[in-house]
C-alpha positions in Angstrom: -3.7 -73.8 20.6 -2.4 -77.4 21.5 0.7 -78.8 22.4 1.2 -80.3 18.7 0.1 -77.4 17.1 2.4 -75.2 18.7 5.2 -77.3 18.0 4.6 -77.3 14.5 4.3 -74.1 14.7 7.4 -73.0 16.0 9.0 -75.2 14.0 7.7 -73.3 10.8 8.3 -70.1 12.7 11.7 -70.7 13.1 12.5 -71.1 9.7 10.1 -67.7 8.4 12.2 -65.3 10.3 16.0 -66.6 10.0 16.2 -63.2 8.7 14.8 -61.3 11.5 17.3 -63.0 14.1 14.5 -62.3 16.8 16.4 -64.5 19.1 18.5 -61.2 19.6 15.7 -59.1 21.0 16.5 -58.7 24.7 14.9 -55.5 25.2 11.5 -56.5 23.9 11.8 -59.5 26.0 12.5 -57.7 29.1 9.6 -55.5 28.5 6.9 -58.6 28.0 8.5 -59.9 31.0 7.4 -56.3 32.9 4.3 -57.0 31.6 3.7 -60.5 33.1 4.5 -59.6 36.2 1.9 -56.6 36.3 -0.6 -58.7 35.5 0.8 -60.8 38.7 2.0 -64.3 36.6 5.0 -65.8 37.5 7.2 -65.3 34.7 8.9 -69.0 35.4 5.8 -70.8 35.3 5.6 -73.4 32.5 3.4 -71.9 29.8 4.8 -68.5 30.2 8.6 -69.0 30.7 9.2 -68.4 26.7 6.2 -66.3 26.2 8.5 -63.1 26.3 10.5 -65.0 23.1 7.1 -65.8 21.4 6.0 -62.0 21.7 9.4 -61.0 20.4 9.0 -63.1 17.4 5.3 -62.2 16.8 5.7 -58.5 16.9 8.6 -58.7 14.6 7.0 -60.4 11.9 4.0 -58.3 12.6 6.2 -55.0 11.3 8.6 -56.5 9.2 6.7 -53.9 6.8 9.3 -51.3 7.9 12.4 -52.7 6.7 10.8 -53.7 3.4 11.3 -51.3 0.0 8.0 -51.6 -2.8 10.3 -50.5 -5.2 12.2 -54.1 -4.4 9.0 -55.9 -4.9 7.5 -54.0 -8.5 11.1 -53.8 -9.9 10.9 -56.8 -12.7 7.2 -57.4 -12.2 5.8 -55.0 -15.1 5.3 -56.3 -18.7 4.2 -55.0 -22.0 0.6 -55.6 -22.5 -0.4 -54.7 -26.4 -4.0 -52.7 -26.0 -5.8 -49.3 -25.7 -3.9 -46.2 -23.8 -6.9 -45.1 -21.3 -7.0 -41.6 -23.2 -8.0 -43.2 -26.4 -11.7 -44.0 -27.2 -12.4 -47.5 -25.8 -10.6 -50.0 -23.6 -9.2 -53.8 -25.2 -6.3 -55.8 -23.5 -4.7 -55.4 -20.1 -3.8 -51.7 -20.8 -6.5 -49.5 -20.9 -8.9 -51.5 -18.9 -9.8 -51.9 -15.2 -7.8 -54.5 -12.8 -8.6 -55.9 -9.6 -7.2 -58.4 -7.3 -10.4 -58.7 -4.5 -10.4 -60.1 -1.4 -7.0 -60.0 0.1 -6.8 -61.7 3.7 -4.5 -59.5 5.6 -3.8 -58.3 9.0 -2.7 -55.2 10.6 -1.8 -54.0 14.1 -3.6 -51.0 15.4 -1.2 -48.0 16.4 -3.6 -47.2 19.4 -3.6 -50.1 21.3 -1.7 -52.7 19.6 -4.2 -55.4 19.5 -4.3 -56.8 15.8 -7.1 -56.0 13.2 -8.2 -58.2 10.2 -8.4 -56.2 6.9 -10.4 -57.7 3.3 -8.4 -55.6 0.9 -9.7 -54.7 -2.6 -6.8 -53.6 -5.2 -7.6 -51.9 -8.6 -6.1 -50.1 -11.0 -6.0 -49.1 -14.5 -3.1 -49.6 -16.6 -1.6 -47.3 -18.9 1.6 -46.6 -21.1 0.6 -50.1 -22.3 2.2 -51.7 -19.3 0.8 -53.9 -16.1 2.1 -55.4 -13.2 2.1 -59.1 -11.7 -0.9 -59.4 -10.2 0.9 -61.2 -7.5 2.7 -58.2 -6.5 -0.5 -56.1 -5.7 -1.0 -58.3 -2.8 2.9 -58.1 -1.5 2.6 -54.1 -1.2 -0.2 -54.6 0.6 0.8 -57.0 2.7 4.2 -54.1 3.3 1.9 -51.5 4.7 0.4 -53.8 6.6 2.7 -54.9 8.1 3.6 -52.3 10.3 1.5 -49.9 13.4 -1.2 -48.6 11.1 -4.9 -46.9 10.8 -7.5 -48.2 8.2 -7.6 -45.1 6.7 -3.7 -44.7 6.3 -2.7 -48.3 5.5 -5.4 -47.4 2.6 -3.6 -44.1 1.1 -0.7 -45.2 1.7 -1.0 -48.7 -0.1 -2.6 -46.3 -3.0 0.3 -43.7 -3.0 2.8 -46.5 -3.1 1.4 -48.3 -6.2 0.7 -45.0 -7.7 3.9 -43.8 -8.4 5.8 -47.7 -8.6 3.4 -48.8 -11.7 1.7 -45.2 -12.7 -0.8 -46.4 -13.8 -4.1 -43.8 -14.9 -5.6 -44.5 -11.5 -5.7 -46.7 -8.8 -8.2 -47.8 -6.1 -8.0 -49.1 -2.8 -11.0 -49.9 -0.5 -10.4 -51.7 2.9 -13.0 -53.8 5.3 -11.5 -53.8 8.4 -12.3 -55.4 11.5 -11.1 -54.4 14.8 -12.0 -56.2 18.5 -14.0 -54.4 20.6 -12.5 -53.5 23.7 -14.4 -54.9 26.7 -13.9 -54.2 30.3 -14.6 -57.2 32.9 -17.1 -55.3 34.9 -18.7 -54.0 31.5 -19.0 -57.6 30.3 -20.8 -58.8 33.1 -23.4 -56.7 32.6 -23.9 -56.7 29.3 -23.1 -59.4 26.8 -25.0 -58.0 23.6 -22.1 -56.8 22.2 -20.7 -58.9 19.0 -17.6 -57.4 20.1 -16.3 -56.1 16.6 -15.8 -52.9 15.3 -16.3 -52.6 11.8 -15.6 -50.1 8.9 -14.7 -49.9 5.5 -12.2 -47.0 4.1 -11.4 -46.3 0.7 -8.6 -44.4 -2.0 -7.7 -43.4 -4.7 -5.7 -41.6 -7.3 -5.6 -40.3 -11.0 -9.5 -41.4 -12.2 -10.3 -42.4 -8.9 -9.6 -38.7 -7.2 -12.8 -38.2 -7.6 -15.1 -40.2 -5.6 -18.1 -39.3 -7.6 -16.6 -40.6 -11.1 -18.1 -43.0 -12.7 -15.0 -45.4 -13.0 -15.7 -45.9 -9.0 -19.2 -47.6 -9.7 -17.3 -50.1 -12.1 -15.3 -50.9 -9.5 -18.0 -51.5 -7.1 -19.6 -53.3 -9.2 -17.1 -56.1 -9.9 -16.4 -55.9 -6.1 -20.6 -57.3 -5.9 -20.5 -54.3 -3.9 -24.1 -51.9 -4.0 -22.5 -48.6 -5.2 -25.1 -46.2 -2.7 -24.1 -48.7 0.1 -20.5 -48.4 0.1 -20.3 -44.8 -0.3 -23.2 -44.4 2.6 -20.5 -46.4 4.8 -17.3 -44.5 3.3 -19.5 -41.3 3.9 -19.9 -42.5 7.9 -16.5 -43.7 8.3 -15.5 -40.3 7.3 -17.4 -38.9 10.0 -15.6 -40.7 12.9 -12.5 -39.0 14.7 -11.7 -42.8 15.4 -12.4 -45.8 14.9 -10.3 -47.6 17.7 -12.3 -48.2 20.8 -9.4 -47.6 22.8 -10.0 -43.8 22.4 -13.5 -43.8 23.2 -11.6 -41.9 26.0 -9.5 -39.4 27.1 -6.3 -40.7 28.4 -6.8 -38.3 31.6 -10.1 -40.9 32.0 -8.9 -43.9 31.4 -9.5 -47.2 32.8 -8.3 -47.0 36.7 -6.8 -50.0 36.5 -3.6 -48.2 34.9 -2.8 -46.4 37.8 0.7 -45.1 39.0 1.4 -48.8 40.4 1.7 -49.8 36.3 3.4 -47.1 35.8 6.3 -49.8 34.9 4.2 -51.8 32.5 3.4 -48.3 30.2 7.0 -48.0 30.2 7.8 -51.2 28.8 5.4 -50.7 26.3 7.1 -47.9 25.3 9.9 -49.6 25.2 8.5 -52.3 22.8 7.5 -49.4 20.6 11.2 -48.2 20.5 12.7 -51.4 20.0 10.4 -51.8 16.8 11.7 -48.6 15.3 8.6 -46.2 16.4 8.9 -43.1 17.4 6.5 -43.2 21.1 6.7 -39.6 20.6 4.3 -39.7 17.4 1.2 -38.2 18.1 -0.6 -41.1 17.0 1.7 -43.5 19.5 1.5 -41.0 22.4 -1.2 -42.8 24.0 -0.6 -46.2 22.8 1.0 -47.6 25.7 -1.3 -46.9 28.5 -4.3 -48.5 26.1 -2.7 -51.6 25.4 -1.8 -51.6 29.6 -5.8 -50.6 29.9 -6.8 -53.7 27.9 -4.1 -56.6 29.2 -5.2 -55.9 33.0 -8.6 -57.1 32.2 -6.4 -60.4 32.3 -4.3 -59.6 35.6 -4.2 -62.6 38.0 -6.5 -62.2 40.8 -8.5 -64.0 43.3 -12.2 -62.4 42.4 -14.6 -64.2 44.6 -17.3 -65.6 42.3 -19.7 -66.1 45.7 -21.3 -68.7 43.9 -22.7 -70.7 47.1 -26.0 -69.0 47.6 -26.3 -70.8 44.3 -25.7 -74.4 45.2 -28.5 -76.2 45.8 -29.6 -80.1 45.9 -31.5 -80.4 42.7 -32.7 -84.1 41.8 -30.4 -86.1 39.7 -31.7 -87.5 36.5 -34.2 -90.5 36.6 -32.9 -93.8 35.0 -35.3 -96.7 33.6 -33.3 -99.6 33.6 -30.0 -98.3 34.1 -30.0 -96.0 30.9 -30.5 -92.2 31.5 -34.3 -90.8 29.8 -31.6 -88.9 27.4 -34.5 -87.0 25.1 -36.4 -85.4 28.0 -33.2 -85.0 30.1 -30.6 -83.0 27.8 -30.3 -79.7 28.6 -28.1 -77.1 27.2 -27.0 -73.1 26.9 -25.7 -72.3 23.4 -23.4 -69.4 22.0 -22.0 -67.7 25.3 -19.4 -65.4 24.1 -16.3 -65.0 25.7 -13.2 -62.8 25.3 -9.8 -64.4 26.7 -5.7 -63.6 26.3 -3.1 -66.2 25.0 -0.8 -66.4 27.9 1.5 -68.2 25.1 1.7 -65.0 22.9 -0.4 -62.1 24.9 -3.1 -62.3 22.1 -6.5 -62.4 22.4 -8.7 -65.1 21.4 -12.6 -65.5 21.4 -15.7 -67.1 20.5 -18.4 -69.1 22.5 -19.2 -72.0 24.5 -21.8 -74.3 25.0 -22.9 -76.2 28.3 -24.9 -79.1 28.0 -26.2 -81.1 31.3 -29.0 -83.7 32.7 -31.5 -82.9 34.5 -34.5 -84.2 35.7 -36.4 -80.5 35.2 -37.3 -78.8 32.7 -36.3 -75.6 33.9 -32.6 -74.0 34.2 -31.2 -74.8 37.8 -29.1 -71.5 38.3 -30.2 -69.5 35.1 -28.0 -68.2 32.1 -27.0 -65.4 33.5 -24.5 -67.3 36.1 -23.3 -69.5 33.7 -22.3 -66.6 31.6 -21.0 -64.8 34.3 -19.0 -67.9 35.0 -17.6 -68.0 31.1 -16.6 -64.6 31.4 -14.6 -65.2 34.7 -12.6 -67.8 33.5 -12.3 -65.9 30.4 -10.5 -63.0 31.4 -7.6 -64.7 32.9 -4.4 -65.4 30.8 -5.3 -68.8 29.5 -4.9 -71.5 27.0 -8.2 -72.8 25.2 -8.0 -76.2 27.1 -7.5 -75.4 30.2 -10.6 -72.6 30.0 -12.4 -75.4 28.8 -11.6 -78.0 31.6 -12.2 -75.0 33.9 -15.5 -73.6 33.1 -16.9 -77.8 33.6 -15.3 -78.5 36.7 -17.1 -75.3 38.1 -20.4 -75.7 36.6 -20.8 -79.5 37.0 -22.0 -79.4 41.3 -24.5 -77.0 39.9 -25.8 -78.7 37.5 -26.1 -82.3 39.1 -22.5 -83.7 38.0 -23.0 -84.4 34.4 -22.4 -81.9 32.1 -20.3 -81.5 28.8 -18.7 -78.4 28.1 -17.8 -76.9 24.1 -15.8 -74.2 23.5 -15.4 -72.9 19.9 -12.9 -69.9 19.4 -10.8 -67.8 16.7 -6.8 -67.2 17.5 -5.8 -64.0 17.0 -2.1 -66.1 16.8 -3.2 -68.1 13.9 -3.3 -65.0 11.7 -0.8 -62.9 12.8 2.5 -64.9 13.7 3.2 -66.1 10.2 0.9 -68.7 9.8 -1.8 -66.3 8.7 -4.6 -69.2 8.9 -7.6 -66.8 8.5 -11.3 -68.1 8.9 -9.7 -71.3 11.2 -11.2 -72.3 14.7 -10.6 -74.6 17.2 -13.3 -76.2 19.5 -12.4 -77.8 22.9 -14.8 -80.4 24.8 -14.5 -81.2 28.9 -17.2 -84.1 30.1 -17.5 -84.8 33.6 -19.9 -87.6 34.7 -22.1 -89.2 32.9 -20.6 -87.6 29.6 -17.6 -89.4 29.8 -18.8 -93.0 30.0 -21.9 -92.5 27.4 -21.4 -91.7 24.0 -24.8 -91.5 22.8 -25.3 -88.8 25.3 -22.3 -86.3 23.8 -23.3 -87.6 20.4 -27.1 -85.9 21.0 -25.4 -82.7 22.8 -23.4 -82.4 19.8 -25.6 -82.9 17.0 -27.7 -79.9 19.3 -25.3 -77.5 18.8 -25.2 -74.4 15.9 -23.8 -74.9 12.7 -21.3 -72.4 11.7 -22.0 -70.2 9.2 -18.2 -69.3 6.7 
């Protein structure tokens, strides 16, 4: 995020969680402090010095689900709707027939590693006693449950349970597409860059005429969801099958990552911690390895001097040819689209990613070091605490003496902080440019490079 953006931002934070007087959160604080200096920052450096406050404020707003009551939120919101009990032959009005509020952007953080995950929610229900609820309120008890440490499949029966016995309606249905980030490892990442680095599944509940997962009622709802019936109960029918869906556990604790050793023994503690201070018990056997995951995942991002040995490399490769003073641009434009990275807000310790594009002259027609280098490069700069700029300016300034001097550099990248600090922004992105050489002086050459690069698909 930019300097303007996140003063605006703060601004607007600032006055979202009055409430929550985060500004009285030392403990927290102290912990994300731990944390930074594990990974080896300096906690006084510019950028950082108020990154333990921003983490306090994000994480509280992120479970502000615990202190809020549903009861509070349906009280007031249910009114007399003339029509059909759903007992009696037929269905007419708002009582009696089926009701669903689709496509709910939330967000949730995972219990087993605390990295957030994006949820689509579907709400139904059917209304009976000739009674419904404000549609707007199906979305706020959502948006309670998830709001706090959760699993798809709880935040699910939970969310059903709750509106269940606040409305009683003859049935309700929940059904949840969740996405969660994969969890790579630098070395991992390196090798292989395949990976579209989401975890997906979809999770469903329900109650009274939705118990039963083979009734009828259910292909309705699937039905006004546009979803294929057989498809989304093949995918239930997997999910079902999976012990876990966070790729966290993919391993035992007693085999995890060795880069949460006994020296970090400190930073799992002020995790912990963290989980204390937002009214978890560390001791729940969901939590109990929670800690040393989300310690596994940030030291992919520790400060270190990894020596790239990029000079066998460097070579003297002919510049590009110029007829008249102008650049050959057509012949000479070169480029490598869509390499993914992974990176870590050092402004809020959340992740961010997307891909980036180099473009450069050349007076070959062939790649001067090859993709895999340039990735390689992407990802090393990636896994570093970082802001989108500066990875931007980064990754040009090393790739330009291997690719003659002139090169323009795109990134393009989703914020986990623009959904889950308040601003809850989902779909947005934000694309960063660095030009060195001839890039920066000639417009028609960035103007061909970008009219090259991918459209993106909403």
């Amino acid at each position: 995020m930019g300097a303007l953006d996140e003063g605006h931002y703060d601004v607007e934070l600032e006055n979202s969680l009055k409430l929550l007087d985060v500004e009285q959160e030392p403990d927290i604080q102290a912990a994300v402090r731990v944390l930074l200096q594990g990974l080896g920052e300096d906690i006084n450096r510019e950028g950082i010095i108020k990154t333990p406050l921003r983490v306090a404020k994000a994480l509280r707003h992120a479970t502000t689900g615990y202190k809020q009551n549903v009861k509070d939120i349906i009280e007031g919101a249910i009114f007399p709707e003339a029509g059909l009990d759903y007992n009696r032959v037929g269905h007419a009005g708002g009582a009696g027939g089926l009701v669903i509020v689709r496509d709910l952007d939330l967000f949730s953080y995972c219990e087993s590693c605390l990295l957030p995950f994006q949820v689509k929610c579907h709400v139904g229900y059917v209304p009976s006693g000739q009674q419904v609820v404000g549609l707007s309120k199906l979305s706020r008890v959502a948006d309670v449950f998830a709001k706090r440490l959760q699993d798809p499949q709880r935040l699910a029966n939970e969310l059903c349970s709750a509106l269940q016995h606040s409305i009683k309606p003859a049935g309700v249905a929940v059904v949840l597409q969740c996405l969660h980030m994969h969890f790579p490892a630098l070395e991992s990442m390196f090798l292989d860059s395949s990976s579209d680095g989401w975890i997906k599944v979809l999770v469903s509940s329900g109650s009274g005429v939705f118990e039963d997962k083979e009734a009828t009622i259910w292909g309705e709802f699937f039905s006004l969801l546009k979803f294929r019936a057989s498809q989304i109960a093949e995918k239930i029918q997997k999910r079902n099958s999976i012990n876990h869906w966070c790729p966290s556990q993919a391993s035992p604790i007693s085999k995890i990552s060795s880069n949460v050793g006994s020296v970090n023994s400190s930073m799992v503690s002020a995790v912990t911690s963290i989980l204390r201070s937002l009214g978890e018990d560390p001791l729940r056997k969901e939590l109990v390895g929670t800690p040393a995951h989300f310690v596994n995942w940030l030291m992919n991002f520790q400060n270190c001097n990894m020596e790239m040995k990029l000079n066998s490399f460097i070579c003297n490769k002919a510049r590009p040819q110029k007829s008249n003073g102008e650049v050959i641009f057509n012949s000479l434009i070169h480029s490598e689209l869509n390499l993914p990275f992974w990176s870590q807000c050092e402004h809020h310790l959340l992740p961010f990613h997307g891909v980036v594009h180099i473009g450069y002259l050349s007076a070959e027609r062939v790649d001067p070091i090859g993709k895999s280098l340039l990735q390689s490069i992407v990802h090393f700069f990636g896994f570093k605490l970082q802001v989108q700029e500066r990875f931007t300016k980064q990754i040009a300034e090393i790739v330009a003496p291997l690719l003659g001097g002139d090169v323009i550099v795109v990134a393009e990248a989703s914020h986990m902080c623009m959904i889950s600090r308040g601003i809850e922004k989902f779909g947005s992105s934000t694309a960063t440019v660095a030009v060195l050489g001839h890039f920066s002086t000639d417009a028609k050459a960035r103007a061909l490079f970008l009219d090259s690069l991918p459209i993106i698909n909403n």
